[in-house]
N, C-alpha and C positions, 0 to 999 in steps of 0.2 A: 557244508556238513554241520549239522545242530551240536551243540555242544552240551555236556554236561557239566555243572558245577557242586562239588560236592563239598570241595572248601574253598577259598581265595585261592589258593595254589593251582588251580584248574583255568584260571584264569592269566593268560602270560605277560610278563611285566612290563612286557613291549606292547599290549593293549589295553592296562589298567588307567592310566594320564588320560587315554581319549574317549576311554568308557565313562569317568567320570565325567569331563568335560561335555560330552554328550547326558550325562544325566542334569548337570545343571544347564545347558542348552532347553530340554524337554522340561524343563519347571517355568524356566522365564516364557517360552514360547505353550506350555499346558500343552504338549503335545498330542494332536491326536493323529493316529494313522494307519493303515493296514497291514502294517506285517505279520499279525494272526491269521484275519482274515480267512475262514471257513476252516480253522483250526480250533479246536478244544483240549481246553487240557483241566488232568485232573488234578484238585486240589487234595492229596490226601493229610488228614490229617490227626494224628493221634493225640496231641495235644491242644487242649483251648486254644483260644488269641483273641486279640480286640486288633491291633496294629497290622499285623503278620497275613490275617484274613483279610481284611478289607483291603488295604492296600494294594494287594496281588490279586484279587476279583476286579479292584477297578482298573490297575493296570493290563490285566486280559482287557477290558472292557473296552480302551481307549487306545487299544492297538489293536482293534477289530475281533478280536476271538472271542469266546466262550468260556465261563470255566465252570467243570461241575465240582461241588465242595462233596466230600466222603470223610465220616468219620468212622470209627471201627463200630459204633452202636447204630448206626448207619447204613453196615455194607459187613460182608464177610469176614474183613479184618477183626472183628468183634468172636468171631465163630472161629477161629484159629485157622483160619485160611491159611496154608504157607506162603509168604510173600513172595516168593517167585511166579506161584499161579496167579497174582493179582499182577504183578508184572507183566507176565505172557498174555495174559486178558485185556487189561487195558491199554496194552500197544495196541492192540488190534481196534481198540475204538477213538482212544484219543491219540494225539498230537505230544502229548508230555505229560508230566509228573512233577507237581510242584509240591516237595514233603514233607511236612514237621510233624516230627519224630523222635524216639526218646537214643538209642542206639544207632552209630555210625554207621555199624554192621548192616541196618538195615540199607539202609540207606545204598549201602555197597553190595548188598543182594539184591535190591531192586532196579540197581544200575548193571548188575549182570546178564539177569534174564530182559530186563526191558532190551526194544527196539526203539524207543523213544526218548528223549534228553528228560534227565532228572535232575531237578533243581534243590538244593536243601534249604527249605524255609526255615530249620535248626533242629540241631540236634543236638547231645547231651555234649556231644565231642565240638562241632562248632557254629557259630554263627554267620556267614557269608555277608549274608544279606541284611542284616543290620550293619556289620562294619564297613560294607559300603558307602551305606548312605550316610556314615560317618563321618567318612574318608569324603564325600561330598560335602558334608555341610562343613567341616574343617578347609576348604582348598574355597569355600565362597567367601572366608576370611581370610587366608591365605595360600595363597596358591602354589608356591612352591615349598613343597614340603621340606625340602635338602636344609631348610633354616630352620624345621621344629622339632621341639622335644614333646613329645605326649605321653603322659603320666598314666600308669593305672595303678589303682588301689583297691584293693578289694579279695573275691574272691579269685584263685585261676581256671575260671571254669570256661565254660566255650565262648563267651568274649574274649577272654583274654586268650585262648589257642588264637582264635582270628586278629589278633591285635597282633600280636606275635608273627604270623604270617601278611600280615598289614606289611609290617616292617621289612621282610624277606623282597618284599614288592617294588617298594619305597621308601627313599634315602632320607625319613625321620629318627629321631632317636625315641627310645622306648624306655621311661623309668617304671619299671613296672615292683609295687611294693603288696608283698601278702602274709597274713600270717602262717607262721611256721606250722606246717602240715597240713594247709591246702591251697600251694603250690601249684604253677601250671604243670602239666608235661613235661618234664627234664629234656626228655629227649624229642620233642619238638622243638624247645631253646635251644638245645645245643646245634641242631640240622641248621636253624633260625641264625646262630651264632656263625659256623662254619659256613653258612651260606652268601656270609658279608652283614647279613643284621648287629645295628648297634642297638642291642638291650642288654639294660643292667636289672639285676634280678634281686631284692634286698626286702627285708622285714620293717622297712619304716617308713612310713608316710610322707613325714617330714623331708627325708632325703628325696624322694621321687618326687615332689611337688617344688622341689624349690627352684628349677630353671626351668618349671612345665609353662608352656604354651596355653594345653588348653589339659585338663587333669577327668579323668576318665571313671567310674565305677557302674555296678551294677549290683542287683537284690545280693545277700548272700546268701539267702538258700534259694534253689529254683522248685518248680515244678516237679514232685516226688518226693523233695527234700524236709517236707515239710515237720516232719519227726526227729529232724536235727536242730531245729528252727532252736533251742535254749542252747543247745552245747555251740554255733555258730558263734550265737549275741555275743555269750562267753567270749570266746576266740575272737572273733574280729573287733572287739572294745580298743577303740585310740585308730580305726580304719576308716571315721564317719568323715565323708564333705562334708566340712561343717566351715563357720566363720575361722576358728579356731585355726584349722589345719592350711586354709585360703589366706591367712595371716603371714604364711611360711612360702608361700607363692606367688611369682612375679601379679604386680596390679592387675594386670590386664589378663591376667587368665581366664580362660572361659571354662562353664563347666559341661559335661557332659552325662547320659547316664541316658541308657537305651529302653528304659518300663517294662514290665510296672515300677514304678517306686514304692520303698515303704520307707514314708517321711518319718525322720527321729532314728531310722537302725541305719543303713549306708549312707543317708545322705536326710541332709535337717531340712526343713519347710523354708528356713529362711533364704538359703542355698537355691534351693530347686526355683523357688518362687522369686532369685533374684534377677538382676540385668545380666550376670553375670552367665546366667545359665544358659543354652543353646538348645536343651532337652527339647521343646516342641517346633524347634526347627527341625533336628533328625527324626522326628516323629514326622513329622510331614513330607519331608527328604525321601523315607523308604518307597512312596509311590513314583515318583520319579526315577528315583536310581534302580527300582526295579522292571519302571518299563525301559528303561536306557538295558538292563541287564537281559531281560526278553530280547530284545530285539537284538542285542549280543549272538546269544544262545543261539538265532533262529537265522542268524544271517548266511 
């Protein structure tokens, strides 16, 4: 039976060890193979991408399927289709629904009416599929997680919901540091917390970074946010990877940070450009860990 992923939680914790492990299997071995195979699926997708599209076009590609890409300027979504009729419509032609999208809501209306597994290539609410291939490229440095602390600094936005649920997963510890009022989800930490996750939740940098492993951020404004872009800079001042704050964290920490970047506001040139950084490892990671994820989905 195909599965849906609509966040990490979809995915059970008794299969996440061997889904990764199988995604860095399918890198060293460039896997190619049929488990698409006279299957198509659609890519819909309401928001740009450079990593997110490619990646999952050549992942269809190299597990034998097809994928057709739809954006709303593209296809009906653009004409206020209701997404249930694009739902019921494209069950009947493709094989799945791989979606990025701005609302979770949708994502969970099109997982209603569809007959097909939908996958979320991201949404405002979370990320999946970056924090897998994370969650990969973190366990090709070290593999047992139960010894690491992984730091996030930044915004709480849908990385950090998926980090959060990373944790619920996987016995790492989570320092996660943001400024005061833009906070993750309360009541995802808290489910997060009661569910056995060790994360601490604090407004300082400094603190989250100083027994992190490998130290984590992303842009702070996304895609729509762009009109907050001055009041953000404001509020996140003293939240940047920078040499400064990597001063305050074990030697060997690695850094992380899922793209775009905007070198000089989250994270400094010097940073992203150093040995330090992992960044276009998880940039390359994503095609892997998403055909290990397909072939999940499809088994």
């Amino acid at each position: 039976m195909p599965h849906n992923v609509l966040t990490l939680l979809d995915i059970p914790a008794s299969d996440l060890p061997a889904l990764i492990d199988r995604g860095r299997e399918m890198k060293v071995e460039r896997t190619v193979s049929r488990v698409l195979e006279n299957k198509t699926l659609a890519m819909v997708f309401e928001k740009s991408s450079t990593r997110t599209r490619v990646s999952f076009e050549v992942a269809v590609n190299e597990l034998g399927g097809k994928a057709v890409f739809m954006t709303p300027s593209e296809s009906q979504l653009g004409r206020s289709e209701p997404l249930r009729d694009t739902a019921r419509c494209l069950s009947q032609y493709t094989h799945g629904m791989i979606v990025r999208t701005f609302a979770q809501a949708n994502l969970n209306e099109l997982t209603q009416h569809a007959d097909i597994p939908v996958v979320n290539a991201l949404s405002d609410s979370f990320h999946p599929c970056q924090v897998l291939s994370d969650l990969l490229t973190v366990s090709e440095y070290t593999p047992d997680f139960s010894s690491l602390t992984i730091a996030w600094v930044g915004d709480g936005n849908n990385m950090a919901h998926s980090w959060i649920n990373a944790a619920r997963l996987l016995p790492f510890r989570l320092r996660m540091a943001v400024p005061k009022g833009f906070g993750p989800d309360q009541g995802l930490v808290q489910q997060a917390v009661e569910d056995g996750a060790d994360i601490v939740l604090s407004h300082d940098p400094e603190d989250a970074v100083r027994d992190a492993d490998y130290i984590n951020t992303d842009a702070w404004f996304s895609m729509g946010q762009e009109e907050e872009e001055r009041e953000r800079a404001l509020a996140f001042e003293g939240f940047q990877i920078n040499a400064r704050l990597l001063e305050k964290a074990p030697v060997e920490a690695k850094v992380l940070h899922c793209l775009p970047a905007h070198r000089g506001q989250e994270i400094s040139e010097e940073v992203l450009e150093s040995e330090r950084s992992l960044v276009w490892e998880q940039a390359g990671n994503r095609l892997h860990m998403q055909k290990a994820l397909l072939e999940w989905v499809y088994a």
